[in-house]
N, C-alpha and C positions, 0 to 999 in steps of 0.2 A: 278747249282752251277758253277760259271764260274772260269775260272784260273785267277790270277796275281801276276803280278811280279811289287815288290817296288824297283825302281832302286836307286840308292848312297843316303841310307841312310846316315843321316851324324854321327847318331852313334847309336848302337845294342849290348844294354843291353840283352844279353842271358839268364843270370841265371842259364845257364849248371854246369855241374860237375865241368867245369876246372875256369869259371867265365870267359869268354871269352868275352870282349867287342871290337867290330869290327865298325871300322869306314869306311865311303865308301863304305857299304855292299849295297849286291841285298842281297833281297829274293823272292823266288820264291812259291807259293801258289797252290795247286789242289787238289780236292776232299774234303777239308774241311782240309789239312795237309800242312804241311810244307813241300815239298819236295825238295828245293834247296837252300844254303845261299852262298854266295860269293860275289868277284867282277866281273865286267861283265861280267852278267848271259845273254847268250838269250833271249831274250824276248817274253813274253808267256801269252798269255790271255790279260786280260787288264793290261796297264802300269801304276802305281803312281807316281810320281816323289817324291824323300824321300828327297832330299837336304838338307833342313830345319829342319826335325824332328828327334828326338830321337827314339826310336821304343824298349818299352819292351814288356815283357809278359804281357795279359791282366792281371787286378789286380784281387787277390780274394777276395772274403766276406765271413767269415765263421761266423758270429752270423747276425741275423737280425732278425727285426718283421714288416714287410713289414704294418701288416695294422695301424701301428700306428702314419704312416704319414700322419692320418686326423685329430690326437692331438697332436698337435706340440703345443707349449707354451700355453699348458693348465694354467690359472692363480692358481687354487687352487694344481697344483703340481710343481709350478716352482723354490720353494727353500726347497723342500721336502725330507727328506732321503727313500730309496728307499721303506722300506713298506709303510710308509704314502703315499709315491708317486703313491703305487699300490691302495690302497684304492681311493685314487682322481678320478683314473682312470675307475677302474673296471665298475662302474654303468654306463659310456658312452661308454665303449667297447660292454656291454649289449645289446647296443642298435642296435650294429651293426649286415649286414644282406649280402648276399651275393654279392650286388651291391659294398657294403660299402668292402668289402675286394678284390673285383677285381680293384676298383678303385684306390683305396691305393696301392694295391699292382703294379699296372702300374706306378703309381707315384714314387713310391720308386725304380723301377727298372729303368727307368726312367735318376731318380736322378742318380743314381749306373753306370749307361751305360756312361753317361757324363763325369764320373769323373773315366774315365778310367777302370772299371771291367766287365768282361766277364762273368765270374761265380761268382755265389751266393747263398749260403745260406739262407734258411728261417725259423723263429720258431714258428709257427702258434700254439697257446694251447690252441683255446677257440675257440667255434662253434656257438654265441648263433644264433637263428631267420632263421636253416635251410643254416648257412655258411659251407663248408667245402672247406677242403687243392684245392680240385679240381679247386678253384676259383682262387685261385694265378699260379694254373699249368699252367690257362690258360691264365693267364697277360702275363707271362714269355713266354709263344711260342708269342703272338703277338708281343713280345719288341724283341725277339730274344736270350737273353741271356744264358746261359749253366746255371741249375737251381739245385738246390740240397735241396729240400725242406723238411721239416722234420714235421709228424704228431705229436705236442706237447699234452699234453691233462694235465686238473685237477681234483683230485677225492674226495678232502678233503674240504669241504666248512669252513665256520665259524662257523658252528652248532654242526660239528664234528672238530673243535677246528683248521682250517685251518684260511688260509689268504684270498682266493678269496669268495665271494658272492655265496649262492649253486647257484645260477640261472645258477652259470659258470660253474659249476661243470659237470662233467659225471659219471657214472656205469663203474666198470676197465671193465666188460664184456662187454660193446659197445665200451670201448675206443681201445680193443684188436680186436674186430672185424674189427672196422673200419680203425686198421692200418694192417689188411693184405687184407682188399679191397683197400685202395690206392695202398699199397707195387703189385698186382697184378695186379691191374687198369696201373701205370702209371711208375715202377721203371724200368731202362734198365741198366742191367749189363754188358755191351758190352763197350769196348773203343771208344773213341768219343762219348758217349751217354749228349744226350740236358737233359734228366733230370733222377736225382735217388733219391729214398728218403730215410728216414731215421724215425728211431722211438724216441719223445722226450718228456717223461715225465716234465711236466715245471720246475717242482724243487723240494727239499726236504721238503719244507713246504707247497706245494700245492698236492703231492700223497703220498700215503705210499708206506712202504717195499714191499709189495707183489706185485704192478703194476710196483715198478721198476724194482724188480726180473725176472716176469712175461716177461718183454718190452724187458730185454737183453736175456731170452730164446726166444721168439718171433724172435727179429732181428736177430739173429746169425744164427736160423733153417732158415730165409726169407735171409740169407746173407747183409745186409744192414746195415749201421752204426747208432748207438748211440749218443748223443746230449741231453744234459740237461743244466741247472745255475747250480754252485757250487762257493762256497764259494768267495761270491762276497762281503759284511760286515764284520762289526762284528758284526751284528745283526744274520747275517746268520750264523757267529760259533756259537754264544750264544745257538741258537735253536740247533743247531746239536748236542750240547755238551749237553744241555737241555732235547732233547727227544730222543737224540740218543746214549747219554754218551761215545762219542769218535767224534772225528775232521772230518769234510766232505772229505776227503781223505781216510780216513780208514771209512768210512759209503760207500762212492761208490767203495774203492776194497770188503769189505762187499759182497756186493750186485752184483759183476760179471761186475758194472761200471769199468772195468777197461781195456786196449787195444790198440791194433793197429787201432780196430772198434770203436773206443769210442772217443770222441773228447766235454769239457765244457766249457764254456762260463765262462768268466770272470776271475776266479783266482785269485782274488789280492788279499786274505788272506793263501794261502798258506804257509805253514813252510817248512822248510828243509828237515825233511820226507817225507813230500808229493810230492815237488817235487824230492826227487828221487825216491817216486815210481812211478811216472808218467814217467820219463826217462826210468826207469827201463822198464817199463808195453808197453812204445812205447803208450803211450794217450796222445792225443792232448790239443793244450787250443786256447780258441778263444779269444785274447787281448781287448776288448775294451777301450781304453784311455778317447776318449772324453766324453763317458756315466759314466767310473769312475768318472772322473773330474766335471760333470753335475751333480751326484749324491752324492757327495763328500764320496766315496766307500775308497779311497784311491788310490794307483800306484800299480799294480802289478808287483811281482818281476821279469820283464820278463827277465833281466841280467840273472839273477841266474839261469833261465828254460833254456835259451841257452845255460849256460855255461853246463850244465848237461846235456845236450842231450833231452831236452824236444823238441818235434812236437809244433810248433807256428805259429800261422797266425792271420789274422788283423779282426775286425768287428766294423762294425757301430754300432751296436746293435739297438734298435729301436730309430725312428725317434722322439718318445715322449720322450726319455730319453735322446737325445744326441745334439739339436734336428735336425740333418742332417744326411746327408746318401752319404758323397763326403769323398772314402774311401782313395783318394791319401794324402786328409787333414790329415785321420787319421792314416796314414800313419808316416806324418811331426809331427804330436802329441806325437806317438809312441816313436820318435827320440828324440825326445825335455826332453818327461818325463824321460825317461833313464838318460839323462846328465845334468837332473836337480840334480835326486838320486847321480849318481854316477862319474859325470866330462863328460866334453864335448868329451873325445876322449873312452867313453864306450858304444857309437852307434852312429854308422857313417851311413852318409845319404844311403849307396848301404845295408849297411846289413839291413836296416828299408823297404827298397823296394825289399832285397831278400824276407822280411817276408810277405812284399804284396801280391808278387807272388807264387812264388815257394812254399815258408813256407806253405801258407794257403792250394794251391793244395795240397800240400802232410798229412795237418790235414784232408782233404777232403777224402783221398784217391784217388785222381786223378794224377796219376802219368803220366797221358798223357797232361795232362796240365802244365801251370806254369812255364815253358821257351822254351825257342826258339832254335828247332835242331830239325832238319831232322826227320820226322816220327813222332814226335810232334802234336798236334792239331794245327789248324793256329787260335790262338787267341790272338791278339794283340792289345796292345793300342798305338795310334802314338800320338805325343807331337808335337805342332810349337814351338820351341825355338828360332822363329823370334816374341816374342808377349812379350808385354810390363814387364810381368814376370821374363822373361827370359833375359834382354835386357842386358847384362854386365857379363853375365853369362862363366866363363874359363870353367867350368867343366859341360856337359850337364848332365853327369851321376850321379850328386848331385841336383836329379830332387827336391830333396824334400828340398832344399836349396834354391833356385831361381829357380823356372819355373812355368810351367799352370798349373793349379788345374781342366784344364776341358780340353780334348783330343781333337786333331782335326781330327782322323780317329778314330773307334775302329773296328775293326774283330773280329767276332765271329766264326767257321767254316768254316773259308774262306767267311764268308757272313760282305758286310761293314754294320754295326746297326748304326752308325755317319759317314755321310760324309763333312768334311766342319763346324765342330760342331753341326750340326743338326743330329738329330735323323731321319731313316730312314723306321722306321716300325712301327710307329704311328702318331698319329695328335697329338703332344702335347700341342697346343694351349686347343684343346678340352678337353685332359686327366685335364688340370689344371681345368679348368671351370667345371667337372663333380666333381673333388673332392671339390674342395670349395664352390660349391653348396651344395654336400654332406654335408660339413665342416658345414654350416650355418646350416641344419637341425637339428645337433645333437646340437647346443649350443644353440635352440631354447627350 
């Protein structure tokens, strides 16, 4: 791992405690940390020249489903609400095998790396044909990225009155087993760790009470975080309130779903209890905008989570629901929906790319991520604000305003994963050509 120093940047979005943006900074890089920011720094390792670029924290992704970027504009899901959408799905997810999720899952990470994120989340819930989580563990060490993958699973088919196919299904007692073979295979509880996993029941209508019971005594004995969907429709209160006779906020504090360790996807039906017991409780929520908006799910309240002290950060969510995986977009989404709700000055472009960053690290639990100071992880995304984007642009720090949607460096660990816009730890020509190959398999 070698050192570098990025000399005058021309501006450094931190994201620290104070919000400190520095123009004409150095930074200085070793061991995989941050260990120097200023203005002329010594020069040390290799040199960058930062002139040009912006430089924040790399961005997070706290929801995804990395293999579902081999169904991207499926025709029979593409104006579907989100169970029909699952239904469309399910029988071509079926098909897939261990090829089919490492492939996707390079793809998607991939996508993810380009458009500025370091770390990422993933919600893998389905195994069929001999797949497991191991297969995206190993997409993510060859792309480079800091990974946070989570073993999802489903127990309730259609037969016993579920949404997924049994073919998709599992036994709670394999699906327990096999989340503390992974959690002891592959999870590292140490600062700076490249990946940790987590335990992720898919949802309230794919498992029951006892495996989600089960999954948060599991996780909390194995130390590792929690991850589920919640209250993403109204279809999805309907059912809650249906088989569960209370709101999916009071079903997962129910069930021990609730925490510092505990972080759900979606949220856009939330009410005002919920979100304060989720401020209260210190549980996260993983925003997705453009998969609400794909799915026509609604806007979640995310105003209302900030103002409360909710945990918040950004996700792509899967590539079949959204259907891209370019988190800085989702980022600009973020921004946009808020001041559609609520006026243009109740989310400003730096607080929508605090919640890229920082926000998501800290729904993550990575408090060594997610801004830039000293003793930090060196994970960063650089930005050319000389690129047609960017061309008129007063404020660099309103990236999501006018600028690139795709990075011209990114650091991982101190390691560059883009140099120059390209990708530096695989053949992407070839990753496309093995999924669309795949791609054509399955529609066959």
């Amino acid at each position: 791992m070698t050192d570098l120093t990025i000399r005058q940047a021309r501006l450094v979005l931190t994201m620290d405690d104070a919000g400190a943006e520095l123009a004409d900074c150095d930074i200085q890089i070793s061991g995989g940390m941050i260990t120097a920011i200023g203005p002329d720094l010594p020069p040390k390792g290799e040199v960058m020249e930062g002139r040009q670029l912006l430089i924040t924290p790399g961005l997070v992704n706290t929801h995804h489903h990395l293999y579902q970027t081999l169904t991207r504009a499926v025709p029979g899901g593409q104006d579907a609400l989100l169970f029909g959408w699952l239904k469309t799905l399910y029988p071509i997810w079926s098909r897939f095998g261990p090829e089919e999720m490492r492939v996707s899952a390079l793809t998607g990470l991939a996508e993810l790396a380009l458009s500025g994120c370091t770390l990422t989340s993933d919600h893998l819930y389905l195994f069929p044909n001999g797949s497991r989580l191991d297969d995206t563990i190993d997409a993510a060490r060859d792309i480079g990225l800091r990974f946070h993958p989570t073993r999802g699973s489903m127990s309730i088919g259609e037969s016993a009155g579920g949404l997924p196919p049994d073919s998709l299904v599992e036994r709670e007692a394999d699906i327990l087993e096999d989340c503390i073979r992974v959690i002891d295979a592959h999870h590292d509880a140490s600062e700076g760790a490249m990946v940790r996993v987590g335990v992720a029941p898919c949802s309230p209508f794919s498992v029951g009470r006892d495996l989600m019971r089960e999954a948060a005594i599991l996780a909390r004995d194995k130390g590792v975080m929690l991850h589920t969907h919640l209250a993403e429709n109204d279809e999805d209160i309907a059912y809650s309130q249906e088989k569960f006779g209370c709101r999916p906020g009071q079903y997962a504090e129910n069930l021990g779903w609730t925490g510092d360790d505990v972080w759900h996807a979606h949220c856009v039906k939330l009410d005002g209890a919920e979100i304060d017991l989720f401020a209260k409780s210190r549980t996260g929520v993983a925003h997705c905008p453009c998969s609400n908006c794909r799915l026509g799910s609604g806007i979640a309240p995310i105003r209302a989570m900030r103002d409360a002290g909710v945990k918040v950060g950004l996700g792509v969510d899967g590539s079949a629901s959204n259907d891209a995986g370019n988190l800085v977009s989702e980022a600009r989404m973020a921004m946009l929906l808020q001041r559609v709700v609520h006026g243009a000055d109740k989310m400003s472009a730096r607080e929508a790319l605090w919640i890229a960053t920082r926000g998501g690290a800290e729904v993550l639990g990575r408090y060594d991520c997610g801004q830039i100071a000293v003793g930090k992880r060196a994970d960063l995304a650089l930005w050319d604000m000389a690129t047609i984007e960017a061309a008129g642009n007063w404020d660099p720090a309103a990236l999501l305003l006018g600028g690139p949607t795709r990075v011209r460096h990114l650091i991982v660990e101190g390691r560059q994963v883009v140099r120059d816009g390209h990708l530096t730890t695989i053949d992407l020509a070839q990753t496309i050509k093995a999924q669309n190959r795949l791609a054509l398999r399955l529609m066959s």
